[in-house]
MIDREN-595428 format. One record per residue (C-alpha): residue number from 1; x, z, y. Coordinates in steps of 0.1 Angstrom, whole numbers. Each point is the difference from the previous one (the first is absolute). Layout:
   nr     c1     c3     c2
  NUM      X      Z      Y
...
This chain:
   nr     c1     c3     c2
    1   -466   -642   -778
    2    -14     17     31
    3     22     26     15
    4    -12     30     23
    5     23      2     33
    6      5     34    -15
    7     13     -7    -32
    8     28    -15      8
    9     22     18    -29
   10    -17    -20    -27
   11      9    -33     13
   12     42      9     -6
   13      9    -10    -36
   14     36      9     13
   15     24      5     27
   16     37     -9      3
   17     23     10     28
   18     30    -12      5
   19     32      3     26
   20     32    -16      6
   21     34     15     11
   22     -1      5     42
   23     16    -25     23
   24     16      4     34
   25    -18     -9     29
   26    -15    -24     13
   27    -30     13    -19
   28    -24    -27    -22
   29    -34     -7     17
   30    -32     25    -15
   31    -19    -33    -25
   32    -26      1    -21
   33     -9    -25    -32
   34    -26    -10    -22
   35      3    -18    -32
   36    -16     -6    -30
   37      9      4    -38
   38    -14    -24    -26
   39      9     37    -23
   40     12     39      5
   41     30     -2    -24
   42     14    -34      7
   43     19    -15     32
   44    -12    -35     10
   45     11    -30    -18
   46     11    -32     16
   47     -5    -31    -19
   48     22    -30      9
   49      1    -35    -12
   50     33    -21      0
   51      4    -37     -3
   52      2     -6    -35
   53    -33     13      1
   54     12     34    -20
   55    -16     31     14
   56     19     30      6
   57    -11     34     13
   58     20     27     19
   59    -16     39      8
   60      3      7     36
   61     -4     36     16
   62      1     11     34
   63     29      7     21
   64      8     37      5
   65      1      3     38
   66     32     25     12
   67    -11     34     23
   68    -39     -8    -12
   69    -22     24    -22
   70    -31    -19    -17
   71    -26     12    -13
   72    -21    -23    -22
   73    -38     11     -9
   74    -15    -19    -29
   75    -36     -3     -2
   76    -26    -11    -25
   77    -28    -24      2
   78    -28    -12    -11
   79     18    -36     -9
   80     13     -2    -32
   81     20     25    -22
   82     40      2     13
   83     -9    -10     32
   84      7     22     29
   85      6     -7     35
   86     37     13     15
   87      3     16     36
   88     35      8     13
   89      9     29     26
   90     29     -3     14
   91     18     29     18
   92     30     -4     21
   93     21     21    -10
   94     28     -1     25
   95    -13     11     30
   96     -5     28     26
   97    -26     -9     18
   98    -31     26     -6
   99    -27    -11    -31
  100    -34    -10      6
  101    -18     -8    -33
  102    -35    -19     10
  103    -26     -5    -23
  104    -39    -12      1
  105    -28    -14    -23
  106     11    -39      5
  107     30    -21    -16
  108      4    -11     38
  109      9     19     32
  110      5    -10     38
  111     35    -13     -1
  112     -1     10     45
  113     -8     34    -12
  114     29      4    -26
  115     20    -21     25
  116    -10     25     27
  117     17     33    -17
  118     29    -19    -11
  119      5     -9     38
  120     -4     37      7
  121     28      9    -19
  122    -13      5    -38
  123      4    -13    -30
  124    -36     -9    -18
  125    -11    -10    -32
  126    -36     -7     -8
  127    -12      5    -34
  128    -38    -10     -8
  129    -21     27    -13
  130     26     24     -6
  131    -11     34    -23
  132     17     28    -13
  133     27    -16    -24
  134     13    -24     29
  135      5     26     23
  136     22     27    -26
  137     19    -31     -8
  138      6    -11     33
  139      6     37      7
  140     21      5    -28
  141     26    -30      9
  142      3     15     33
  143     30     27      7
  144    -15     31     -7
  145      6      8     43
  146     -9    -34     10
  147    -36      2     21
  148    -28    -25     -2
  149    -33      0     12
  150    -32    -20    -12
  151    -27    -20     17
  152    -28     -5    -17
  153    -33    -20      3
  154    -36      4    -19
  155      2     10    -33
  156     34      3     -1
  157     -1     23     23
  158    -20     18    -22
  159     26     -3    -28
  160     27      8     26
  161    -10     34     10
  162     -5     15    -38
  163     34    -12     -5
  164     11     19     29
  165    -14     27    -17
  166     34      4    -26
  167     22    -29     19
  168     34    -10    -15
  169     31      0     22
  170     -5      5     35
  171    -32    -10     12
  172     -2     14     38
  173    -34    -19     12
  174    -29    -16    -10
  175    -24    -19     22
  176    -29     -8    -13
  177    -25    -26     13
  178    -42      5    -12
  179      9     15    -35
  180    -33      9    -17
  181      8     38     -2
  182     27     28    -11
  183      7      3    -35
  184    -22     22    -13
  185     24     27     -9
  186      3      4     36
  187      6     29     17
  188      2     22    -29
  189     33    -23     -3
  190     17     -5     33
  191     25    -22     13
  192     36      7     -7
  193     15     18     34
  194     29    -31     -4
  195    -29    -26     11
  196     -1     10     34
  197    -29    -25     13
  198    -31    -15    -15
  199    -17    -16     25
  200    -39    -17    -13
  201    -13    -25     24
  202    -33    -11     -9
  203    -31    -16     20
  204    -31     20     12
  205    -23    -15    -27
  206     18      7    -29
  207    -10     29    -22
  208     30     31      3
  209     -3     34     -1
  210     25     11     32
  211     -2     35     -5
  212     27      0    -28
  213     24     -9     22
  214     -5     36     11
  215     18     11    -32
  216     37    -13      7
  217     20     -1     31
  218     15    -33     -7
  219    -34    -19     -3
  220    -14    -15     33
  221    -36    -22      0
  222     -4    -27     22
  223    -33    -13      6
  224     -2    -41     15
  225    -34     -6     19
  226    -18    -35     -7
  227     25     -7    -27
  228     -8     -7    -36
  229     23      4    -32
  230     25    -29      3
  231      7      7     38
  232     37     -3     -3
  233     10    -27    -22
  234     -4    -36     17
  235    -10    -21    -31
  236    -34     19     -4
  237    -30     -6     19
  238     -4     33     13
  239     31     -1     18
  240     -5     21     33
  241     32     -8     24
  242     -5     32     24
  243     -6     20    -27
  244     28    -15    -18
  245     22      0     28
  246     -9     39      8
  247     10      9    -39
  248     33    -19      1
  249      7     19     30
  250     -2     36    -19
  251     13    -12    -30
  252     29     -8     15
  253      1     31     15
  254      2     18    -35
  255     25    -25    -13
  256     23      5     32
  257     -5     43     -3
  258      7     -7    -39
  259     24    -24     -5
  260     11     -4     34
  261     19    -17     16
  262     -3     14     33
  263     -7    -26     25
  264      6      4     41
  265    -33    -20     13
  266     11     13     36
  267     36    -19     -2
  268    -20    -31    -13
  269    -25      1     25
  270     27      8     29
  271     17    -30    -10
  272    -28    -23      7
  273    -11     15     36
  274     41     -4     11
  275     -3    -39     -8
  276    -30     -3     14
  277     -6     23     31
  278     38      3      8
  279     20    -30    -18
  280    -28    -25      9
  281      8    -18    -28
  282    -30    -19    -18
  283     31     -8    -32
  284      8     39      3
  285    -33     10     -1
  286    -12    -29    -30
  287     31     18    -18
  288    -10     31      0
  289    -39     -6    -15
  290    -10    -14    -33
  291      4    -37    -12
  292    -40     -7      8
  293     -9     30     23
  294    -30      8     21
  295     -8     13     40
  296    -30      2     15
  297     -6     15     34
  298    -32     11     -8
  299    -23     -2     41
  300     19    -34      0
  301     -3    -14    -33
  302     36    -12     11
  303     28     -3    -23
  304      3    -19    -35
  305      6      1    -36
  306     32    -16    -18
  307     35     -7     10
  308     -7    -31     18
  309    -29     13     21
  310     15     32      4
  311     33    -17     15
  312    -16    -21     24
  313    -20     29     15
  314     27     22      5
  315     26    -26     15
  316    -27    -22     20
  317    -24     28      7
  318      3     37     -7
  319     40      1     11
  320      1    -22     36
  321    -30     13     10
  322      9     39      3
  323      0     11     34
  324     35     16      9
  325    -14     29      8
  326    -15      7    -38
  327      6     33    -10
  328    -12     20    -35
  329      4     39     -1
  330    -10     13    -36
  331    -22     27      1
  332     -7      8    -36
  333     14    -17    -34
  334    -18      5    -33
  335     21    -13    -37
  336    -18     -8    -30
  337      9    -12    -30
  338     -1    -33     10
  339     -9      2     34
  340      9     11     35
  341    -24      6     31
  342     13      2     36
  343    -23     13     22
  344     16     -9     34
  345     -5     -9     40
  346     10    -34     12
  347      5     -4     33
  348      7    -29     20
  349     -8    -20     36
  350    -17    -30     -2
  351     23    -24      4
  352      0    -27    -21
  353    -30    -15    -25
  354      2     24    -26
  355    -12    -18    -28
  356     -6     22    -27
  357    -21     29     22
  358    -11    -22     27
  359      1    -40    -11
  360    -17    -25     28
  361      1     29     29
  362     27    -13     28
  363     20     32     16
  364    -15     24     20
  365     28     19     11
  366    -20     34    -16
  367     18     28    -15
  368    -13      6    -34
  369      1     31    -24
  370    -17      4    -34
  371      3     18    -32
  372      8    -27    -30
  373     -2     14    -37
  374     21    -29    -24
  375     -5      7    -36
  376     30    -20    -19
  377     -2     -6    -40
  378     34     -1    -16
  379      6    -19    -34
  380     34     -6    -19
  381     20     15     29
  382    -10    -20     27
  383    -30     -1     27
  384    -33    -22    -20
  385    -30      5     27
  386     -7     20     36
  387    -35      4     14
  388      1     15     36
  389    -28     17     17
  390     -5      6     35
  391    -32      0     25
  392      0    -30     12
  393    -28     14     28
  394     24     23     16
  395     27    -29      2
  396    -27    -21     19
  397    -16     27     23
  398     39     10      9
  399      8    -37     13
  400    -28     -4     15
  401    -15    -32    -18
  402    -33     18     -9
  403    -25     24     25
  404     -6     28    -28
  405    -17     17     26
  406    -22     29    -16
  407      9    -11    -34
  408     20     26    -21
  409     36    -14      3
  410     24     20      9
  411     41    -14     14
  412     30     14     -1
  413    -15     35     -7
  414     -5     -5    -35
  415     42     -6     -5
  416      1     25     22
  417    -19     24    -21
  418     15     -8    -33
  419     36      5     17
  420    -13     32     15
  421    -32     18    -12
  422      0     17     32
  423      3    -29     24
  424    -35     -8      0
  425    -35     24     -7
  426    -18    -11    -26
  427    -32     -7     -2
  428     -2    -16     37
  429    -19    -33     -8
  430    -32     22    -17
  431    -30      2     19
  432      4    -33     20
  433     37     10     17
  434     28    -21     12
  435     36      0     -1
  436     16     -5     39
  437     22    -34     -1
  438     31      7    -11
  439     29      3     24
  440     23    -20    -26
  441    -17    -33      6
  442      5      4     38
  443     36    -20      9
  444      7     28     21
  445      0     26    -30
  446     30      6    -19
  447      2     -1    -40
  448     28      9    -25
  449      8    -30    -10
  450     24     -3    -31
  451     26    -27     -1
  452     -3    -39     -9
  453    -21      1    -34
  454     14     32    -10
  455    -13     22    -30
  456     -1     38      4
């Protein structure tokens, strides 16, 4: 029989939960099973033949599994009469990690992205086209103080935020990816005060009414430009990965504010600039960053992606090649979720054959200061890509490589400027002006120079 994605209810001919007596740690790994039944009332029969050609049978059932809650979902069919097909969900039971129940219109999900917040610290079950029922079960077989928060995609999203509506147990957020609309009781029904964030992500295209957000506090719209339903989950064809990647990235924000637990990104991040600005250590620095990370210096195009690649520029390249004099004083730090930007001046004298900023231009002896903004991406506790910024212009024009002669490029000013807003008046480059050559890239000038590749 055909089956709307919104009548989901009908296709339950029953529901069975069942739990085991806890266990001490270590706790069981988060599974989940499919099998099928031959009938609804009868365990599966195993038919053996023995060598004097007598056939004997024996009934086998399934083994109970110790600090695990199942939940098994029979559904009819259209094959024949006492047929279903049998779905187990299995919740593990013995753990403290915080709950993430993740649910979407396909039997399959992205193993990386349930891989992804398990690595962040949370334990994750995904449950095809989950409705109301699941959920209050799921809810139910929870400690009544024990938070969880739901992720949902497409229709089940849909599904997802009627049952938030009148949730069972502790439900704290729901996050819901291009659901076709609020239940339609909505907002002469709002959200319970105990869900403290709904967060709806949808594309630009999509049909939504935004303005109901209006109506609750705890409901935020997010619109995705150039994105189409299916922007977030990698096995459909509309899979969008900035768009994707910029969701994740306030998703986990809600999670983190919900559930918690609190990260420190800065300690992380500091950990990573010691071994590699201070330490000088291309293992150290390897050590600190994901198992296939990412770098890119972004004027250069210099860096590399993976361990391998990533090693070998930073002990062959990035690390020997660092004049002494290398100094970073941080100007400004922004932390996001999942994400820290330093805005900072680097300053240095051209030395040696700086290979990330300045690969195939032999010393010149020229004292060098620039602004650099490097925008770091943190996954599962550890550093997964950089991209740094800097003008590459100014770097140039200050060691004297290129005549920027009547061109709009400014020197040293500009870290000048952004250390001190005073330092330099703005605005002098309009009309056709020039900046006077700097005093700083004379050798008779003097600098503050900080000490061998220290960080501020």
């Amino acid at each position: 029989m055909k089956v709307s994605a919104f009548n989901f209810r009908s296709l339950f001919s029953r529901f069975a939960v069942t739990a085991s007596k806890p266990t001490p740690p270590p706790p069981q790994t988060t599974t989940a099973t499919a099998a099928a039944s031959a009938t609804t009332t009868n365990p599966p029969i195993q038919t053996n033949t023995n060598p004097t050609g007598t056939t004997t049978t024996k009934t086998t059932t399934k083994p109970k599994t110790k600090s695990l809650l199942s939940i098994i979902k029979l559904f009819s069919s259209h094959r024949p009469k006492r047929v279903h097909y049998r779905r187990y969900i299995t919740l593990n039971m013995n753990t403290n990690l915080p709950r993430i129940f993740i649910t979407a219109d396909t039997n399959e999900f992205d193993p990386s992205e349930l891989a992804q917040w398990q690595a962040e610290g949370y334990e994750v079950v995904y449950i095809p086209r989950a409705d109301n029922q699941v959920f209050e079960l799921l809810g139910d077989a929870l400690e009544g103080s024990e938070k969880y928060c739901i992720i949902a995609y497409g229709t089940a999203a849909t599904l997802a935020l009627q049952y938030a509506l009148y949730p069972v147990g502790n439900l704290v957020a729901l996050i819901a990816y291009y659901p076709t609309g609020l239940p339609s009781t909505f907002p002469s029904e709002p959200y319970p005060e105990r869900l403290r964030r709904i967060l709806i992500q949808i594309p630009d295209g999509q049909t939504f009414n935004p303005d109901v957000t209006k109506h609750t506090q705890c409901l935020k719209f997010q619109l995705y430009q150039n994105a189409k339903p299916g922007f977030a989950e990698k096995l459909t064809a509309n899979y969008n990965p900035i768009a994707a990647g910029l969701a994740h990235s306030r998703t986990l924000a809600v999670v983190r504010d919900t559930l918690g637990p609190e990260l420190d990104l800065e300690e992380i991040w500091g950990e990573h600039l010691l071994a590699a600005f201070v330490s000088r250590n291309a293992n150290k620095t390897l050590d600190s960053m994901v198992k296939e990370p990412y770098v890119n210096h972004v004027p250069t195009l210099v860096g590399g992606s993976g361990y391998d690649e990533l090693h070998d520029f930073y002990h062959n390249y990035f690390i020997p090649t660092n004049p002494p004099s290398l100094s970073l004083q941080q100007i400004s730090r922004t932390v996001g979720s999942d994400r820290i930007v330093d805005e900072m001046i680097c300053r240095f004298k051209h030395t040696t054959e700086m290979i990330w900023m300045l690969p195939g231009v032999k010393p010149t002896g020229r004292r060098v200061e620039i602004p650099i903004v490097i925008i770091a991406c943190i996954k599962a506790k550890k550093v997964y890509a950089e991209n740094v910024y800097w003008d590459q212009a100014s770097v140039l024009k200050q060691i004297g490589v290129v005549d920027f002669t009547g061109l709009p490029v400014s020197g040293p000013e500009s870290a000048w400027k952004v250390e001190d807003k005073d330092s330099v008046p703005a605005n002098i480059l309009l009309g056709g002006g020039e900046l006077q050559e700097p005093l700083t890239n004379d050798e008779s000038a003097t600098v503050t120079e900080g000490t061998e590749n220290n960080t501020k």
